[in-house]
N, C-alpha and C positions, 0 to 999 in steps of 0.2 A: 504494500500500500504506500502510495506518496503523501500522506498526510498523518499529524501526528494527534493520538488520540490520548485522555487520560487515563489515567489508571485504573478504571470502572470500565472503561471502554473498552480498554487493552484485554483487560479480564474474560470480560463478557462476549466481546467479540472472538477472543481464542475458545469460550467452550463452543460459542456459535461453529466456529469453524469445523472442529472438531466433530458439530453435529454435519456437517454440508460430508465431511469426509464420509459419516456414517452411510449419507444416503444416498450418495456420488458412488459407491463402489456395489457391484450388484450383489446382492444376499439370495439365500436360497428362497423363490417364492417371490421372486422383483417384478414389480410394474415398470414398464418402461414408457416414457413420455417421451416424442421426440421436439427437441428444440429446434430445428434445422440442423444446419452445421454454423456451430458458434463455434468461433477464435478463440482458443486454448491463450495461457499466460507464455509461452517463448512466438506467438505470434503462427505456430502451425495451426491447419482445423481440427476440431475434434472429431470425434466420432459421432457428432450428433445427438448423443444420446445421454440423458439423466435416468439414474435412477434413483427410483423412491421407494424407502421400505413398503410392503404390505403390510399394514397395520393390522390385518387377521396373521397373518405368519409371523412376522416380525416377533422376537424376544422381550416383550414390555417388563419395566425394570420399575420398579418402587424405592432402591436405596442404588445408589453407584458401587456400593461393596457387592453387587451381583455381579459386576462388570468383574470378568475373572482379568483380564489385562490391565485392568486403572487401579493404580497403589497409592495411598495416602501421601506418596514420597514426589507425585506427578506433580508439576508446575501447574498444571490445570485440574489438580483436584476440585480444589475449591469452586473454581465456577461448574464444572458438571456436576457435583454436587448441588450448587444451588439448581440447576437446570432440570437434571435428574427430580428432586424431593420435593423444590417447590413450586415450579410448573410444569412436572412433565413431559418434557419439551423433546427428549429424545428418546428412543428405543434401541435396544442392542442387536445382534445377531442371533440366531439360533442358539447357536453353539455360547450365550453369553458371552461374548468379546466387546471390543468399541470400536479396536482396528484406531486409532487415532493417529497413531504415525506416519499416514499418507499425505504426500503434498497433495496441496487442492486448488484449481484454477479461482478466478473471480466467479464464473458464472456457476460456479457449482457454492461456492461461500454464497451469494445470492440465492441459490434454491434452498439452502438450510436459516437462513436468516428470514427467508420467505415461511418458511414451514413454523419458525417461531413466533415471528409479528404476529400470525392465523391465529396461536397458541393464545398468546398474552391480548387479542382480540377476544377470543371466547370469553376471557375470564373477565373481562369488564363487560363487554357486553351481558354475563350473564351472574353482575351483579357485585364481581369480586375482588374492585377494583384496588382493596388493599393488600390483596396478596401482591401485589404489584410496586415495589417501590421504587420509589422519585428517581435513585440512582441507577437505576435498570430500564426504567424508559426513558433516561436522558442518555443513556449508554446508547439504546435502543435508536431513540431517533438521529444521532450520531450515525450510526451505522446506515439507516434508511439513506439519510442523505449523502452518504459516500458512494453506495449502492444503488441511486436514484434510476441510474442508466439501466445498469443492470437488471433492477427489480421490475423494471417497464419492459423490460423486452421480454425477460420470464415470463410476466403473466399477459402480455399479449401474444408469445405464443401456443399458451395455455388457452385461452380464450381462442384463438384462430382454433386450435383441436378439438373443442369441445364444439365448436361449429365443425366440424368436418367431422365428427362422430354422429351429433345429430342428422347430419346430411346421408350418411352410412347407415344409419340405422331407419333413415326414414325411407330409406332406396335400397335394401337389401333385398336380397332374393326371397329368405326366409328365417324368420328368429326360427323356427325348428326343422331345418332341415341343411345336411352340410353333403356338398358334394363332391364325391371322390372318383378317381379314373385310372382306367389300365388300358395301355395299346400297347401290341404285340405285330412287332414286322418282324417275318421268319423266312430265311434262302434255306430254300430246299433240293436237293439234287438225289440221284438213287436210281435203283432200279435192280434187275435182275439178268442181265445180258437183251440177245433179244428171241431165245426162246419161249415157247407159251406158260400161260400160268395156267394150272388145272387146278378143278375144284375137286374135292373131296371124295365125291360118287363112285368111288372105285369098288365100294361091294358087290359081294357074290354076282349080284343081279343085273347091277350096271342101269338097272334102269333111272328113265330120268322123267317121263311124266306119267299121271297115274291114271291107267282105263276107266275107273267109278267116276273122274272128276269130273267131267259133265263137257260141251264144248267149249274150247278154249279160244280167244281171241282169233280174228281173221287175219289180224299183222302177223302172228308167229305161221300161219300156213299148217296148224295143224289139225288134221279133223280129230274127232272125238273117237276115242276109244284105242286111240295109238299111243303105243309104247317105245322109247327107243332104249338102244342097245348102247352104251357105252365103249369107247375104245379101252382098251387095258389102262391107258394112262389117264381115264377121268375125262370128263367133257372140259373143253375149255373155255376157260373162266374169263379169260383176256390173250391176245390175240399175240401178244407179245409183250415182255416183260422190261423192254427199255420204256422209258419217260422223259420227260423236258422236265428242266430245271423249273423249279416256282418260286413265285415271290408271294407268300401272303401275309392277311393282317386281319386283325382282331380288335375291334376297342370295345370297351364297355364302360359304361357312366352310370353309378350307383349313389342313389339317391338316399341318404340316411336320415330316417326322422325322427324325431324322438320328441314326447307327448309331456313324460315325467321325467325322463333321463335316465330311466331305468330300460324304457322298453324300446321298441326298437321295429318301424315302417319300410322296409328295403322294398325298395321298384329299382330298377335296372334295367336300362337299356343297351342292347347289344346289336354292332352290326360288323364285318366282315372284308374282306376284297371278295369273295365267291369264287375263290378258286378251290378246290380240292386234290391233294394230292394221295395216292394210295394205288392199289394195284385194281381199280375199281371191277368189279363185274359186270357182264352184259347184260343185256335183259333176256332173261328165261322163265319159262313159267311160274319159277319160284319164287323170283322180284315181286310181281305183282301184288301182294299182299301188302307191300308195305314192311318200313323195319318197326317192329315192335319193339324191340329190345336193344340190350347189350353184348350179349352173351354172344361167344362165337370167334371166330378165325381171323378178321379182317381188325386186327388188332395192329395193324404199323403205320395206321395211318396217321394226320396231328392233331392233335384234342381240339386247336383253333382252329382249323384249316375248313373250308368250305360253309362258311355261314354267309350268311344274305347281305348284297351291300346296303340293301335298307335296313335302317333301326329298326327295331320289333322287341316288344316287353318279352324277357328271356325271366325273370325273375320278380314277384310279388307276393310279401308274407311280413305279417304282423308278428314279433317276438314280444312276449310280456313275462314277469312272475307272477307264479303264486304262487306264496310265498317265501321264505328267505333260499329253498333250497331246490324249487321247479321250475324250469323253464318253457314256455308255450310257444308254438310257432302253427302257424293256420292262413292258409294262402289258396290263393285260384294257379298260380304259379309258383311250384317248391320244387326243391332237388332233393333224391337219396341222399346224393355223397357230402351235402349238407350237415345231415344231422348220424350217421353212421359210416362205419369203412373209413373212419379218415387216418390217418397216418400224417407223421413227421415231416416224412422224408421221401416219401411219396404219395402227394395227394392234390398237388398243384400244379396245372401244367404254365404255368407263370415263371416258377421257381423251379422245378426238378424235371420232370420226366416230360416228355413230349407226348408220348403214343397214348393211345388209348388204354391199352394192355397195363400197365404201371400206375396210373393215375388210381382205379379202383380194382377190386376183386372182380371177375364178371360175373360171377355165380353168384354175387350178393347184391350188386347194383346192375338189376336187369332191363329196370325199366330205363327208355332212351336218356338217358342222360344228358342230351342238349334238349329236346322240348320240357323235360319233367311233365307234373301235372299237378290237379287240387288235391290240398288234403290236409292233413294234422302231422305235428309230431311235439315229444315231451321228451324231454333232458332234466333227471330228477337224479341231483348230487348229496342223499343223506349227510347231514351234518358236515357239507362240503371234506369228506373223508376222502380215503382212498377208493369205493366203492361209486358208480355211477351206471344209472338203468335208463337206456335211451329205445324209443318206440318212433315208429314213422309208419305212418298210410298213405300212396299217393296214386289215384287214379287217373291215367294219359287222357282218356276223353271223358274225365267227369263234365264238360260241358255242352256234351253230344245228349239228346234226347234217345237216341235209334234203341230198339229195343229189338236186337236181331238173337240169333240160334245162340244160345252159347257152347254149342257140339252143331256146328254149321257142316252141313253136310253136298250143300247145293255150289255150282261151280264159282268162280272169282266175278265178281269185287266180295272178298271174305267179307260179310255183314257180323259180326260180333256185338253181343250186349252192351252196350256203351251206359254212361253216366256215372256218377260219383260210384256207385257199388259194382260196377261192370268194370265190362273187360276190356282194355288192359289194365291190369293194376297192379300193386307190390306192398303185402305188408311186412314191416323188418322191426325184428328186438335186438337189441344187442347190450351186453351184459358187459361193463369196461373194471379192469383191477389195475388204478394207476398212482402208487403209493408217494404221498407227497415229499416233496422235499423243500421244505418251509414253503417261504414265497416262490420258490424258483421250478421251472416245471419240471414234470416228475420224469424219471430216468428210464423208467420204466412201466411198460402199459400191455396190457394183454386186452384184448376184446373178442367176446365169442359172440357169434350172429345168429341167427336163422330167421328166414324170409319164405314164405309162402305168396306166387305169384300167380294171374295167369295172364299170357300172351299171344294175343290174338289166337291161334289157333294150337294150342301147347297150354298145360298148368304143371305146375311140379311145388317143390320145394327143396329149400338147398341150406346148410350149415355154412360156415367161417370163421376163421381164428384169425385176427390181425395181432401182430406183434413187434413193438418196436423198444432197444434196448441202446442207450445209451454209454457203454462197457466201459468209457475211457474220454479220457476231457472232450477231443476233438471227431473221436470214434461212434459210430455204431454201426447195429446191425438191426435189420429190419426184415417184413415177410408175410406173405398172407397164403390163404389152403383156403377152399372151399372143394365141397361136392354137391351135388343136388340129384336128384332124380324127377325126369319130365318126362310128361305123355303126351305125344301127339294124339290130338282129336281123328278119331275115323277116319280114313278117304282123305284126308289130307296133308301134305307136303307142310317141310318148314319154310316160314314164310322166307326168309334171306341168308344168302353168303353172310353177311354179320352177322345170324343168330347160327343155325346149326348147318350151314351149306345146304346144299341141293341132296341132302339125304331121302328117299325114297320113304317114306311112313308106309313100308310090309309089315307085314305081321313079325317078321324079326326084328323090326329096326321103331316100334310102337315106343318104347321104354327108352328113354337114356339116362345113364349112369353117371355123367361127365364129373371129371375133375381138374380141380386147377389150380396151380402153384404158383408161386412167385418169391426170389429173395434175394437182399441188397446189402451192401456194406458203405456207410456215408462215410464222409472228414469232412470235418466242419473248419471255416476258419482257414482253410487252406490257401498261403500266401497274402490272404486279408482278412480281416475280422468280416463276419457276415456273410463269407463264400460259402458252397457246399458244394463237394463232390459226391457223385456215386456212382456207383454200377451194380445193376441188377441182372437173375437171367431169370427163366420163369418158361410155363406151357400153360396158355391159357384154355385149350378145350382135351381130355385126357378121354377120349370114348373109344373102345377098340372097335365100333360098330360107326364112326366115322374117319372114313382114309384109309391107308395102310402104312401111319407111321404116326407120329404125335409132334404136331407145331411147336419149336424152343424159340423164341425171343429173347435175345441179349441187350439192353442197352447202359450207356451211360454217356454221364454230362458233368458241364462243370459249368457251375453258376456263378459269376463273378459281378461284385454289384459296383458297376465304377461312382455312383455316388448312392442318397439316400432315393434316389429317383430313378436312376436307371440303371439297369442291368445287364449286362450281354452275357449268352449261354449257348455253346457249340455243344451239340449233341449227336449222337451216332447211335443208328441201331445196326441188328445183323438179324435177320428176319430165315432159319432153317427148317426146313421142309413143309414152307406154307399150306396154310390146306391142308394139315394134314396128308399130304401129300409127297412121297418120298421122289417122285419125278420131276419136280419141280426147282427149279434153282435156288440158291439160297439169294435172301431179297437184302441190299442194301440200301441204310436210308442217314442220308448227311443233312443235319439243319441245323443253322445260326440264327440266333434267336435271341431279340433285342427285345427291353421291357421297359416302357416307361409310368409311371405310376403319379401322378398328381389326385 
């Protein structure tokens, strides 16, 4: 300062300062106000910014002996004492300190000298103007007037803010709703040479459509009540097994609402480039159905790849409690893999694994996994323990009225029972044991399933164990098993290559048994905090009455986040004996895979 002040002045202005230091440096819990950028004391700018204790977090002090750093032996005892005891005038740190040793610019000695005049305003304004003495508000207005400049630009850019917050708050989108976003641009390359892809149809019989089915389409050219004859190596699937490179993309915009602040309104809109990448199938009489499900072979394709470039509501469901330990969710638009089957370290195709096959189990999330449907489900965590019982119901066309056969015997378009209790639908319990480890998530988790479904033209039911084990700081291991057993409905074929191929519904092949593996080894952390690697291998359909050999899927990625926003993730799979099919080449698939997340 260029001016000299008295001895009252001197006092009182050093514990002032000493408050400006308190509320100049940020504390855990800080409000930040921005001043522009005001010139610091060596004539550089600052950073713009002050901070001001939060007065609900801040350490409120009643004697200066709580101040564990200020000792009776400090040159400025005495005035934060008087500050402290008999106006209040400052607050400590959390951690009880004062921190006082910091130099401090002019403009931050002006916000604590501001934060006091407020003080010793209260106390006459509400009455108390003898706690006040002569020598503290001539100290006082001393300081006003030194800091005249300063105290004017303070609170006129305080005032500018509190206009630009009313203007913000009176033009916001929504006080209850915050919107978040994920887009996904992925280079894809692969393929299988340029020999053909065969599908699975390689049993006894060879056959591929079925005489009782009634006449079939006049595009396919075939009349009714013909059968044909398979070549040994399976009918073919795709014509050839080379592909073009692809560029695709994925975004989605999810709308978070919240009522009480407990619960929780998700709409989500989702749209695409519409490309799709995969060894796709042709059209044969067994397309025609429509894909019902998950289940099945056509598992290397990318979890984002081929959605619609128009937006379309992908996602809507109400999340609430009742009370401290259930949780509700009830939607026209839900997912399975939502509220069961989730995993660590594989259960995002944002973060980990691309394909299909890894993201979930298929024998437990059967119903289509990109449309979902309406329905319910409850996540009930007993005395937030180790024990957790989660339930899901969700029917694909609860919005259809149609009240067709549910054992449809008459030839295609399959009319199935539709509506919230019809067909398709999937209901799943799953049973989780994941023992805590304080606040930090738990190391270990085991979850058993079983799901009774039916689709479109097939009902079964299927069991699953997911497991994921965290063994080692940066380490784990993960893994999921299911089986199930399905019945194809009389007279009828499975509806698609995604679900069970072009298998033949004989009286041998009515039943399937199918089973499915999957397991992985992560590192976490790997060359940056926040990375994860892994590689997994896995056979997602195990039927000896489909193919004459059993589909392995290898894949693995490495997720590296180059900031808190985005992401890039080269990923590879190795796709052997597709199709269940031992004639068929082994299928490579290369993809880079950028994530940005606002």
């Amino acid at each position: 300062m260029d001016k000299n002040f008295d001895t009252d002045s001197i006092v009182l202005g050093t514990a002032i300062a000493c408050v400006s230091l308190l509320v100049s440096i940020t504390p855990v819990h800080a409000e930040t106000v921005e001043i522009d950028r005001l010139p610091n004391s060596n004539g550089t700018n600052a950073d713009g910014l002050i901070q001001i204790a939060d007065p609900l977090t801040a350490q409120n002090v009643t004697s200066v002996s709580q101040l564990s750093d200020v000792q009776p032996t400090d040159w400025a005892f005495t005035a934060l004492q008087s500050l402290v005891e008999r106006y209040g005038c400052i607050a400590g740190y959390p951690d009880q300190t004062f921190k006082g040793a910091r130099s401090t610019t002019r403009y931050e000695f002006a916000a604590g000298l501001n934060a006091c005049l407020d003080k010793i305003n209260e106390l006459i304004s509400a009455g108390l103007a003898d706690k006040v003495s002569k020598e503290d508000l001539a100290a006082l207005q001393k300081l006003q007037e030194e800091f005249a400049a300063e105290l004017a630009l303070l609170r006129g850019r305080v005032d500018a803010l509190e206009v630009k917050t009313a203007r913000l708050e009176a033009q916001q989108f929504s006080t209850t709703t915050k919107l978040s976003g994920e887009a996904i641009f992925a280079i894809t390359g692969g393929g299988s040479g340029n020999g053909s892809i065969y599908a699975a149809n390689t049993n006894p019989s060879g056959l591929l459509g079925l005489p009782d089915r009634g006449a079939l389409p006049p595009s396919l050219g075939v009349p009714f009540g013909t059968s044909f004859v398979a070549p040994p190596t399976g009918s073919v699937n795709r014509s050839s097994g080379n592909v073009n490179t692809t560029f695709d993309a994925r975004v989605r915009l999810d709308f978070n609402t919240s009522f009480t602040g407990k619960d929780l309104l998700l709409t989500r809109l989702e749209a695409g480039s519409g490309n799709t990448f995969g060894i796709a199938p042709i059209l044969t009489p067994a397309t025609l159905q429509g894909n019902y499900g998950n289940v099945g072979l056509d598992t290397y394709g990318l979890e984002y790849s081929g959605f619609s470039s128009e937006f379309r509501l992908s996602k809507l469901r109400y999340d609430f409690n009742l009370g401290e330990d259930l949780r509700v969710s009830i939607g026209p638009v839900m997912h399975i893999y939502d509220h069961v089957d989730r995993n660590s370290y594989a259960n995002n195709e944002a973060v980990d694994f691309s394909s299909t096959f890894f993201i979930n189990n298929p024998l437990v999330v059967l119903l289509n996994p990109r449309a979902g449907g309406a329905g319910a489900a409850l996540d009930w965590n007993p005395g937030k323990g180790a024990f957790s019982l989660r339930a899901v119901y969700i029917a694909s066309s609860a919005s259809s009225p149609d009240a067709g056969r549910t054992n449809p015997i008459a030839g295609p378009p399959l009319v199935a029972n539709r509506g919230l209790f019809g067909n398709p639908y999937q209901g799943t319990i799953e049973v989780e044991y994941a023992p805590k480890n304080g606040d930090a998530k738990a190391p270990f988790a085991i979850r058993l399933e079983y799901t009774e479904a039916a689709l479109g033209n097939r009902d079964g039911r299927s069991g699953g164990v997911n497991v994921e084990w965290a063994f080692a700081k940066n380490m784990a291991v993960f893994g999921r098993y299911g089986f199930g057993r399905f019945r194809l409905y009389s007279g009828e074929v499975a509806a698609n290559p995604n679900l069970f191929t072009n298998v033949q519904s004989e009286p041998a092949a009515i039943i399937f048994n199918p089973q499915s593996f999957q397991a992985g080894l992560a590192f976490l952390d790997l060359f940056k905090s926040g990375s994860i690697a892994a590689i997994a291998v896995g056979q997602p359909y195990i039927e000896n009455k489909v193919g004459n050999t059993t589909q392995t899927n290898l894949e693995l990625f490495f997720n590296f986040p180059v900031s808190d926003n985005i992401s890039i993730t080269p990923d590879l799979q190795f796709i052997f004996n597709p199709n269940n099919n031992s004639f068929n080449s082994t299928i490579t698939v290369a993809t880079l895979r950028t994530v940005f997340r606002f």
